[in-house]
C-alpha positions as CSV (number, residue, x, y, z in Angstrom):
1,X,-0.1,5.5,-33.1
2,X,-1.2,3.8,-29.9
3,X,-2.5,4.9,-27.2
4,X,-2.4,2.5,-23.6
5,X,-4.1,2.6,-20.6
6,X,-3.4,0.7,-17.8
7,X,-5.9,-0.7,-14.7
8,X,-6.1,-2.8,-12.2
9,X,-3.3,-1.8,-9.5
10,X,-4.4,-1.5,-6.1
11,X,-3.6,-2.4,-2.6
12,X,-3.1,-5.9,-1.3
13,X,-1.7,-8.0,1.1
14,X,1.9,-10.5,0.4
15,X,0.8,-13.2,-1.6
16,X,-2.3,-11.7,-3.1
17,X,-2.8,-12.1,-6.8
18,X,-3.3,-9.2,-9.0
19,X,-4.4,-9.1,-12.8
20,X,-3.1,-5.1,-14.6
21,X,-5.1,-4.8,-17.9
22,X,-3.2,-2.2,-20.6
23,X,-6.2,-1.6,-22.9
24,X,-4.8,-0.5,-26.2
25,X,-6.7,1.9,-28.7
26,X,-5.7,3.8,-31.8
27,X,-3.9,0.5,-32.6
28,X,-4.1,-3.1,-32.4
29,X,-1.5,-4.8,-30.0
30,X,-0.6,-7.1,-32.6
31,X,1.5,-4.6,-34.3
32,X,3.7,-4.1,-31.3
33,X,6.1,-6.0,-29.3
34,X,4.2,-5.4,-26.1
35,X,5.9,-4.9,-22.9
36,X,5.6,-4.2,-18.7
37,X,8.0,-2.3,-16.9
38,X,7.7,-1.2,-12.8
39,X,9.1,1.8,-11.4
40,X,9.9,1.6,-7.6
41,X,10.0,5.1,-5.5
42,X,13.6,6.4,-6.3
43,X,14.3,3.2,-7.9
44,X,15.2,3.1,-12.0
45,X,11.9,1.8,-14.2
46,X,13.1,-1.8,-14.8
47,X,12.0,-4.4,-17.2
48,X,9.2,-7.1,-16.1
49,X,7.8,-8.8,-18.9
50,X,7.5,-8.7,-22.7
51,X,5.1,-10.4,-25.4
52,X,6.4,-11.2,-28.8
53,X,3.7,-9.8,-31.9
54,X,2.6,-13.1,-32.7
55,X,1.9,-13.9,-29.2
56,X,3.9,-17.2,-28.6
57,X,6.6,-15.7,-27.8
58,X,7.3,-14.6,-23.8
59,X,10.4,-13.2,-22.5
60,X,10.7,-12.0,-18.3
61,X,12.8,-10.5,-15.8
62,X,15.0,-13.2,-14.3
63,X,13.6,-12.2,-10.8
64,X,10.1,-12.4,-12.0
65,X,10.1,-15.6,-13.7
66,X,7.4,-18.5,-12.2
67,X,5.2,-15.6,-10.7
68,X,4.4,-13.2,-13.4
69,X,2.8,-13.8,-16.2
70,X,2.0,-12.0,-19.8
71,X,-0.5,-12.2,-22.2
72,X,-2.7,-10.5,-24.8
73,X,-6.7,-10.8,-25.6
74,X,-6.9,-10.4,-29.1
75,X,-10.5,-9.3,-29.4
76,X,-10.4,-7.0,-26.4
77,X,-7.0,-5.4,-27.8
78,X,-5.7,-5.9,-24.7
79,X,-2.4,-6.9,-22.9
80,X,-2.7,-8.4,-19.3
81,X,0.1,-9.3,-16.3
82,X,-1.2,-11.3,-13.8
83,X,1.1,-11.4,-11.1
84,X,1.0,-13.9,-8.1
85,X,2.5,-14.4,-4.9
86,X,2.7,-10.7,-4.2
87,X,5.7,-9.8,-2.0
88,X,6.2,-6.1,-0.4
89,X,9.4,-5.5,-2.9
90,X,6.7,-5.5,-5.9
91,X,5.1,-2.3,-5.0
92,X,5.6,-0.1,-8.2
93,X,3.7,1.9,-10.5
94,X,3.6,-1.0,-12.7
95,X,3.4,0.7,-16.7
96,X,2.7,-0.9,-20.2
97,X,4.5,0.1,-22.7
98,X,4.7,-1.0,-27.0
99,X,7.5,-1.5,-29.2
100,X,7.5,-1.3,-33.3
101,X,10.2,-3.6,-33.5
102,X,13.4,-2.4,-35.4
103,X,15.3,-0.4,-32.7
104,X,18.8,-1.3,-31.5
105,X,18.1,-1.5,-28.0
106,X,17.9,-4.1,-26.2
107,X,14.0,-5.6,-25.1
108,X,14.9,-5.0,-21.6
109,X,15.7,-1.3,-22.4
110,X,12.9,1.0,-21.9
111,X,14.4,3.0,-24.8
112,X,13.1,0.3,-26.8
113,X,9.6,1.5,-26.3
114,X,7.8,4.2,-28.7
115,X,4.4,3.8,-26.6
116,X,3.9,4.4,-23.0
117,X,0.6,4.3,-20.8
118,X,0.2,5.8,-17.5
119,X,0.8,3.7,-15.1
120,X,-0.9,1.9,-12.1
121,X,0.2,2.1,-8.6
122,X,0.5,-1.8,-7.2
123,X,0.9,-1.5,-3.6
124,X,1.9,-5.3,-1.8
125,X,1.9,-4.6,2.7
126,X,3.6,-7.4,4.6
């Protein structure tokens, strides 16, 4: 199984970039359909971005789409989101999470997932 930690949240200011690193271990990410989620305070955790196992293959929140962007770093085992243009309504704990593939929910579902990390707390002030 895999185990994911994520990095790289902190606090910045609307229209800051920030890059989140989900360092995988246990397993390589190329195994998994790998996937961010964000959880808002007393908000649902909501889909953000997902990354096919090959890699080409991108899929995004509708909302997120133009300013978010996912990737992976083979060599590093290691799934990134940068995310640009910072607004105040992304503050989240931002979490990666990996998916073997094979369920029958949908990729926007977190019930899709097998694999979650922690979580890192992105805070965007106005």
């Amino acid at each position: 199984q895999v185990q994911l930690v994520e990095s790289g949240g902190g606090l910045v200011q609307a229209g800051a970039s920030l890059r989140l690193s989900c360092a995988a271990s246990g397993r390589t990410v190329s195994n998994y359909y790998m996937g961010w989620f964000r959880q808002a305070p007393g908000k649902e955790r909501e889909f953000v971005a997902r990354l096919s196992r090959s890699g080409l293959s991108t899929y995004y929140s509708d909302s997120l789409r133009g300013r978010f962007t996912i990737s992976r770093d083979n060599a590093k085992n290691t799934v990134y989101l940068q995310m640009n243009s910072l607004k105040p309504e992304d503050t989240a704990v931002y979490y990666c999470a990996a998916d073997l593939g094979g369920g029958t929910y949908r990729y926007t579902d977190r019930r899709s997932y097998n694999y979650w990390g922690q979580g890192t707390q992105v805070t965007v002030s106005s």
